[in-house]
C-alpha positions in Angstrom: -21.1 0.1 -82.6 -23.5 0.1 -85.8 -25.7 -2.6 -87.7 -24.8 -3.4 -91.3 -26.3 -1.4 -93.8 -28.8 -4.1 -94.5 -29.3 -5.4 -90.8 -30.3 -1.1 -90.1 -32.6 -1.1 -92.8 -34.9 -3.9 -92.1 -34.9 -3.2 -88.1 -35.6 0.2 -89.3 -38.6 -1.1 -90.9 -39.6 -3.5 -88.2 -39.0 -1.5 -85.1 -42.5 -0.3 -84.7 -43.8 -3.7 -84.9 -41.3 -5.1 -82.8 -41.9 -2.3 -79.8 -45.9 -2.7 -80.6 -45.7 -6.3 -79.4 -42.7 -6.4 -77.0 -44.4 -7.2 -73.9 -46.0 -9.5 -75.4 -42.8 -11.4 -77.0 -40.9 -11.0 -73.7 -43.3 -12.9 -71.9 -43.5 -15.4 -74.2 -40.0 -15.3 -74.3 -39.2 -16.0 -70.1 -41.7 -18.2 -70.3 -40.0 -21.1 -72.9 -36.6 -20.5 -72.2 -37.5 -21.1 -68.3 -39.4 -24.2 -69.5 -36.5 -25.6 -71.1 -34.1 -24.0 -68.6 -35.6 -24.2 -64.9 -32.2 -23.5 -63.9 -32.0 -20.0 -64.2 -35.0 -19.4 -61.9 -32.2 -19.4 -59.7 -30.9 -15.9 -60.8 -34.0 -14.2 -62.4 -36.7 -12.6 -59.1 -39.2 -15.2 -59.8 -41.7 -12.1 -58.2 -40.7 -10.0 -60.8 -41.7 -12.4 -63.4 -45.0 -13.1 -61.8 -45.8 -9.2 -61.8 -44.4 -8.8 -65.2 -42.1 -6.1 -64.3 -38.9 -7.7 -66.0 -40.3 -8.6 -69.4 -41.4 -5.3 -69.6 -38.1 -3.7 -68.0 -36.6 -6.2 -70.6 -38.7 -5.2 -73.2 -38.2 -1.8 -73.2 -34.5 -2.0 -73.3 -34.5 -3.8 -76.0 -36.3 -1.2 -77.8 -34.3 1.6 -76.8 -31.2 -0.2 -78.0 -32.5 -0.9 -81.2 -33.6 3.0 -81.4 -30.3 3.9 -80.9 -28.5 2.3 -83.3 -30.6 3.3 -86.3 -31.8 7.1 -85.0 -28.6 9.1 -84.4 -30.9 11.5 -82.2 -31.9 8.9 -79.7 -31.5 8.7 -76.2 -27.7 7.7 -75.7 -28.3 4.3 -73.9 -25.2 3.6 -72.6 -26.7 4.6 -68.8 -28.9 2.2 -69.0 -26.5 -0.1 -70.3 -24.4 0.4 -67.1 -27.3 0.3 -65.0 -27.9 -3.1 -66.6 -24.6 -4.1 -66.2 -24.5 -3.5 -62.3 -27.7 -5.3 -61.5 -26.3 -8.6 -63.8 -22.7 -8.8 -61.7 -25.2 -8.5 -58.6 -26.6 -12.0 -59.8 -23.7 -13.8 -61.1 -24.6 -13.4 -64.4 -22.3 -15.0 -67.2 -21.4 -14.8 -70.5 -22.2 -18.2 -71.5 -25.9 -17.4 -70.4 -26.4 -15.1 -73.5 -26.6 -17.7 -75.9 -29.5 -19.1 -74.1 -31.4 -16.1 -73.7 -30.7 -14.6 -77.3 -32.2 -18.2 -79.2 -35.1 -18.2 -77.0 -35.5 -14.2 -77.0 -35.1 -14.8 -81.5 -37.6 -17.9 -81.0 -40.7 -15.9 -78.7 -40.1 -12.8 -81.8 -40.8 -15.3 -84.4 -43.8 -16.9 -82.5 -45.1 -13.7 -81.8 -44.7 -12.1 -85.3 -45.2 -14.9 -87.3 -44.5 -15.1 -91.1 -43.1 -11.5 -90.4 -40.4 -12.8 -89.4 -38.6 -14.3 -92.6 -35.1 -15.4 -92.2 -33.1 -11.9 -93.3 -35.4 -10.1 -90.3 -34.5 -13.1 -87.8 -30.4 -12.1 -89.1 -30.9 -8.8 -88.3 -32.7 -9.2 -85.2 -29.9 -11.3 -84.3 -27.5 -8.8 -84.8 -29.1 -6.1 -82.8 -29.7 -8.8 -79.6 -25.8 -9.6 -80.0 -24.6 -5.8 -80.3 -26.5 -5.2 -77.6 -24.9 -8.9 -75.1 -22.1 -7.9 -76.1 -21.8 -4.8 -74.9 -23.3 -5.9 -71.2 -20.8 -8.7 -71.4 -17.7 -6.8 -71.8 -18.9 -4.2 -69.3 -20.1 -7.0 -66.5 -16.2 -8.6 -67.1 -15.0 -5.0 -66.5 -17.2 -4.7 -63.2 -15.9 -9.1 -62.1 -12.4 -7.9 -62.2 -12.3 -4.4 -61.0 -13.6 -6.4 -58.1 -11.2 -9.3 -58.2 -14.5 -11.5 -58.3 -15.0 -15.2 -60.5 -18.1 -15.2 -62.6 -18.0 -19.2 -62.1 -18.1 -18.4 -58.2 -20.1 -14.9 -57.4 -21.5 -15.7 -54.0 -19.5 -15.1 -50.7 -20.3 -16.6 -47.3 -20.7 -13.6 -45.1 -22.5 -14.5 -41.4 -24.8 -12.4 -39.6 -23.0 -10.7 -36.4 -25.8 -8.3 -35.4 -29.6 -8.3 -36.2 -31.4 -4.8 -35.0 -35.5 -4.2 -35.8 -35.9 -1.4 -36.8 -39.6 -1.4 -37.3 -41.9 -4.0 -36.9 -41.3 -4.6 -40.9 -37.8 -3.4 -41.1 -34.4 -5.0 -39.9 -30.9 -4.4 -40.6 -28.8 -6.8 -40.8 -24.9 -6.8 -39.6 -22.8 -8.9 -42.2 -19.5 -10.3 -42.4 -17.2 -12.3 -44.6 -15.9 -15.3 -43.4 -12.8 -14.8 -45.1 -11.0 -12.2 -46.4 -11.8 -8.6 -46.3 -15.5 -7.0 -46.5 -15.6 -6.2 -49.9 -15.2 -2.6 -50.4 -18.3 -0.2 -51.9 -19.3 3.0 -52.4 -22.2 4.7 -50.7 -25.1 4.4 -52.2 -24.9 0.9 -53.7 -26.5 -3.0 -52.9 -25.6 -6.4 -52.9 -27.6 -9.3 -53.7 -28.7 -11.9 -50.7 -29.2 -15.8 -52.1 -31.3 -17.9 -50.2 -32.3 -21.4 -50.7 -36.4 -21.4 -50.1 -38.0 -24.1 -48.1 -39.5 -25.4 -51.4 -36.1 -26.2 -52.5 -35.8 -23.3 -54.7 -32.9 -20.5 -55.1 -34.3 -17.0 -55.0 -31.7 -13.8 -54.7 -32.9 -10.4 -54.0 -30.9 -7.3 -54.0 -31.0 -4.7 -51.0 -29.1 -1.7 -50.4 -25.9 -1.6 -48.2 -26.8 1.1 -45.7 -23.8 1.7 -44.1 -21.2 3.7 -44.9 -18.2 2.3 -46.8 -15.0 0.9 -44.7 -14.8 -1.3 -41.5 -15.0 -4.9 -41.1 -18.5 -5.7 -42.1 -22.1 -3.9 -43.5 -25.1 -3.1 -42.8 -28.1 -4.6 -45.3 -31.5 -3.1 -44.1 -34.7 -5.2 -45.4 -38.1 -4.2 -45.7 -40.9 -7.7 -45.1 -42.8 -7.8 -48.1 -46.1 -8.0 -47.2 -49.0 -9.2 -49.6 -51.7 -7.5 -50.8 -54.6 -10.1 -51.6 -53.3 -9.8 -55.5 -49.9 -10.4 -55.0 -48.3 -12.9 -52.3 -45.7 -12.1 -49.6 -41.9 -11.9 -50.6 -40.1 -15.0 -50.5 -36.8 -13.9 -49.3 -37.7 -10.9 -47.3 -39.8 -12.8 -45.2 -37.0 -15.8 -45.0 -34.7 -13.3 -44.1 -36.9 -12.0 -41.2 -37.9 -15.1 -40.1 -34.2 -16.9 -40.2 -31.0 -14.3 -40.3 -30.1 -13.9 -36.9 -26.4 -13.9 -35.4 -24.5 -16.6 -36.5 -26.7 -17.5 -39.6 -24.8 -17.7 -42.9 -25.7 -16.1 -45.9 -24.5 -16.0 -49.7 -23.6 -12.6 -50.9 -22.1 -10.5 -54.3 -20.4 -8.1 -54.7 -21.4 -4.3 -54.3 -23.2 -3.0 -57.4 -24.7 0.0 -58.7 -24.3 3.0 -60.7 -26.0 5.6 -59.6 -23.1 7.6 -56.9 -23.5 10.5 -55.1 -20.8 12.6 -56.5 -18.2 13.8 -54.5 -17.3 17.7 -54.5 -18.7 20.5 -52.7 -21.6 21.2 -54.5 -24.9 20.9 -52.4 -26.9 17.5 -52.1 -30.4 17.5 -52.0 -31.2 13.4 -50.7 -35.7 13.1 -51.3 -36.4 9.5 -50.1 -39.6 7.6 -48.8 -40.4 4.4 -47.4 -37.6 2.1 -47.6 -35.7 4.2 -49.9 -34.2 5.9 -46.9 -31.5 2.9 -47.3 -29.3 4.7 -49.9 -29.5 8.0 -48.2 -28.4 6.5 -44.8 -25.2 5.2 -46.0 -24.7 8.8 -48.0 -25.6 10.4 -44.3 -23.3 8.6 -42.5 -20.4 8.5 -45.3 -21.3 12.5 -45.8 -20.5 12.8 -41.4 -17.9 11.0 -41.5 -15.7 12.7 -44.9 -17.4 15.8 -45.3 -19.0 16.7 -42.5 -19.1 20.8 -43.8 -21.3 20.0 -47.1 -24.4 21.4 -47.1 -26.9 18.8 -47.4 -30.8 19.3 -47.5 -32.7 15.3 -46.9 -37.0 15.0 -47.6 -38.3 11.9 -46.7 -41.6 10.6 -46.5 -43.0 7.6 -44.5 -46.3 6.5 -43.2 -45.2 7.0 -39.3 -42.6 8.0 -37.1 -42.5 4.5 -36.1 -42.1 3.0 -39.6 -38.9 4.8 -40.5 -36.0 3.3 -40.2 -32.6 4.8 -39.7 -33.8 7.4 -37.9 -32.1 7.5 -34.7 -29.0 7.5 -36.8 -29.8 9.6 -39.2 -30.5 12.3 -36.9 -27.3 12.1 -34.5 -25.7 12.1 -37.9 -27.6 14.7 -39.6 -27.1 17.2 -36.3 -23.5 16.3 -36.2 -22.9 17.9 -39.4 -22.5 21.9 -40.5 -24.8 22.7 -42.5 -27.3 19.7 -42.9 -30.9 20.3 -42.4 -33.4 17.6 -42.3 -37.3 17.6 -42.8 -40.1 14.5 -42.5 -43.4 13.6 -43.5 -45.5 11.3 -42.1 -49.0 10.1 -43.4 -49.7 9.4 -40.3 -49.2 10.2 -36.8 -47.0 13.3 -37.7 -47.9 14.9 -34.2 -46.3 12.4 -32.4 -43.1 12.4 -34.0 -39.9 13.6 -31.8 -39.3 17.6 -31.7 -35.8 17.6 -32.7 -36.3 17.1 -36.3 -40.0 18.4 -36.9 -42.3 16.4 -39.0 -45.3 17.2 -41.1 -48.3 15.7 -41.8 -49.6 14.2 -44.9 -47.7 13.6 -48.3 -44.6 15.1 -49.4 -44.6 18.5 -50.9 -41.4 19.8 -52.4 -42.7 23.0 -53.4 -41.3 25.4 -51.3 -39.0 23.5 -49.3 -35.3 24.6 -49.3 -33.2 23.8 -52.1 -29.5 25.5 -52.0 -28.2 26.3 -55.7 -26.4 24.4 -57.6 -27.5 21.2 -55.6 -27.3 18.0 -56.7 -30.2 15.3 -56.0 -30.8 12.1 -55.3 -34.1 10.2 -55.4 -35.0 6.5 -53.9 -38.5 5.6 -53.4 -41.7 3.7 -55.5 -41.9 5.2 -59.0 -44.6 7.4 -58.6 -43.3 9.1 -56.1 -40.2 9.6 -58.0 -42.0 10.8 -60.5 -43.7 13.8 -58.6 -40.8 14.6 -57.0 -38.6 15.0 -59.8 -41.3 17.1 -61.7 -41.8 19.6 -58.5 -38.1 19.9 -59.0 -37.9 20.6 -62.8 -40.9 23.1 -62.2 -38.4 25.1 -59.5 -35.5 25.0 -62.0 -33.3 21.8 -61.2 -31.3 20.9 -64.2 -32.6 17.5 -65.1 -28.8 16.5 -65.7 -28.6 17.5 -61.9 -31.2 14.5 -60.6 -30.4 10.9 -60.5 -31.9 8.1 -58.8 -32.3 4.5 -57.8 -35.2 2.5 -58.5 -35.6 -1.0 -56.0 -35.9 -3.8 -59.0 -36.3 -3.8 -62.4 -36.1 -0.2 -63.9 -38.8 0.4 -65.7 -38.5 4.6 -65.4 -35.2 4.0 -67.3 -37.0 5.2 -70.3 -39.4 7.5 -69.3 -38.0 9.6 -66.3 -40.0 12.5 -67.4 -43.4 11.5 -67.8 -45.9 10.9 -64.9 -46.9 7.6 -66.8 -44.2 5.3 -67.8 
């Protein structure tokens, strides 16, 4: 996959400017093509636009592609491709809709950039944008038919059977399809939840299935977003708790996601806090289940006892198993928590925790918290190549794992 000579060298010249101002361009850019568009509100997380996460998650891969194709030394970005890839087929994303985004994605560079933009820059622009949808559109097809889905028709009617709180912000939901089989998944990965708003908008959302794969439903488990004074409360979170309950119907996708707990015998390490437990509860109970002699070592962190969910689970799971060891923190409250799986107070603190050799490790949680974790394991010798982890929305530490400031 390369430019043409003279499409690399004038985004080689450009690049800088292009990254200096791509916030700013992709803002511009979801603003005009919704204008013209209202449609896809439908598929993009309107919260995510209001916050500006996804221009700059959209930004910054757009950069990094670019990078790529004219510095051989680059990051290889065809991770974050996938990772791309999984969250589109998770929203029914199709083919046709690139042509829509690349005009209006050329249009907000030219606006932006002004006479900068002459018409041989605008060409190779162009090129770069299409290299780059083409590539997510002949890996999405790849992920539509592996799972025998229609990109004209991605949603399936699953109905709630069960509803359990877990907290008084947390509840799982039990769903199944109303035909057919329950799609089958791996641990570790989500689906996307449509819901039609009381304002008569569409709004999807993507939560993790937190049940293990097989049977003849899962287990979606959904945190109430709760607003802070400068941003609102979520719109389908708090639909969801206020309306799924048994018998309520509910348009879902297909499973998604990249990022799989590798099978094999080497050691998994699972580091999780708040709602990130989600993942690591469907690799518990898929881990108890298959490979109930692997020695795995799960960190989590939540603000009480009583805010984290799973846990009756978890632990029957976790002392079912050989060799698994478990260990909580709480913010708050830690004396209070239950004997049998000890918790201490205050942050997380990976330091000198145990970490078997050779150990794999996972990580789900906010991004700062990712952040710290993953550089108190580089500091005690984890291969980077050994840590992967899921981010809840648009990834924005795609690019800058390493750093403790994207």
């Amino acid at each position: 996959m390369r430019l043409t000579s003279q499409s690399e060298a004038i985004v080689g010249a450009t690049a800088a400017v292009v990254a200096e101002h791509a916030d700013e361009i992709t803002t511009l850019f979801y603003r005009e093509m919704f204008a013209v568009h209202p449609e896809l509100l439908r598929v993009f997380n309107r919260a995510n636009q209001a916050i500006g996460e996804q221009p700059r998650a959209l930004a910054a891969s757009i950069v990094a592609f670019a990078t790529q194709l004219i510095d051989p030394g680059a990051p290889d970005f065809a991770p974050v491709m996938r990772r791309i890839a999984h969250k589109h087929v998770s929203l029914g994303i199709t083919a046709r809709q690139y042509t829509i985004v690349g005009r209006h994605l050329l249009d907000a560079v030219g606006a932006v950039l002004g006479d900068a933009v002459t018409a041989e820059v605008r060409a190779a622009w162009d090129e770069v944008y299409w290299l780059f949808g083409c590539s997510l559109i002949a890996e999405e097809a790849k992920l539509y038919a592996l799972a025998g889905t229609d990109p004209d028709h991605p949603w399936k009617k699953h109905r709630v059977v069960e509803r359990v709180e877990e907290s008084a912000d947390v509840v799982s939901l039990v769903l199944a399809p109303l035909s057919g089989r329950v799609a089958s998944h791996r641990a570790g990965q989500y689906v996307a939840i449509a819901v039609d708003l009381p304002d008569g908008s569409r709004q999807p959302r993507q939560y993790t299935i937190s049940s293990a794969p097989g049977g003849d439903s899962l287990r979606v488990t959904i945190k109430r977003v709760r607003g802070n004074g400068a941003t609102p409360d979520g719109q389908v979170s708090t639909w969801l708790h206020e309306n799924a309950h048994p018998g309520t119907l509910l348009d879902v996708s297909q499973p998604a996601g990249d990022i799989l707990v590798a099978d094999g015998e080497n050691p998994l390490v699972l580091v999780s806090a708040g709602i990130g437990i989600t993942p690591v509860a469907a690799i518990i109970e898929d881990l108890s289940r298959r490979s109930p002699d692997r020695t795995v070592r799960m960190f989590h962190s939540d603000r009480t006892h009583d805010t984290h969910a799973l846990y009756a689970s978890l632990r029957r799971q976790v002392l079912a198993m050989d060799d698994a060891r478990a260990q909580n923190w709480y913010r708050e409250d830690a004396e209070s928590a239950p004997t049998l799986l000890p918790a201490l107070a205050g942050r997380m603190d990976l330091t000198e925790v145990d970490l078997p050799d050779g150990a794999d490790v996972f990580l789900c949680g906010p991004l700062d918290f990712m952040r710290t974790s993953r550089s108190t394991l580089l500091s005690r010798g984890v291969p980077p190549e050994r840590i992967s982890y899921e981010v809840f929305g648009p990834d924005l530490w795609a690019h800058h794992p390493e750093g403790e400031a994207a």
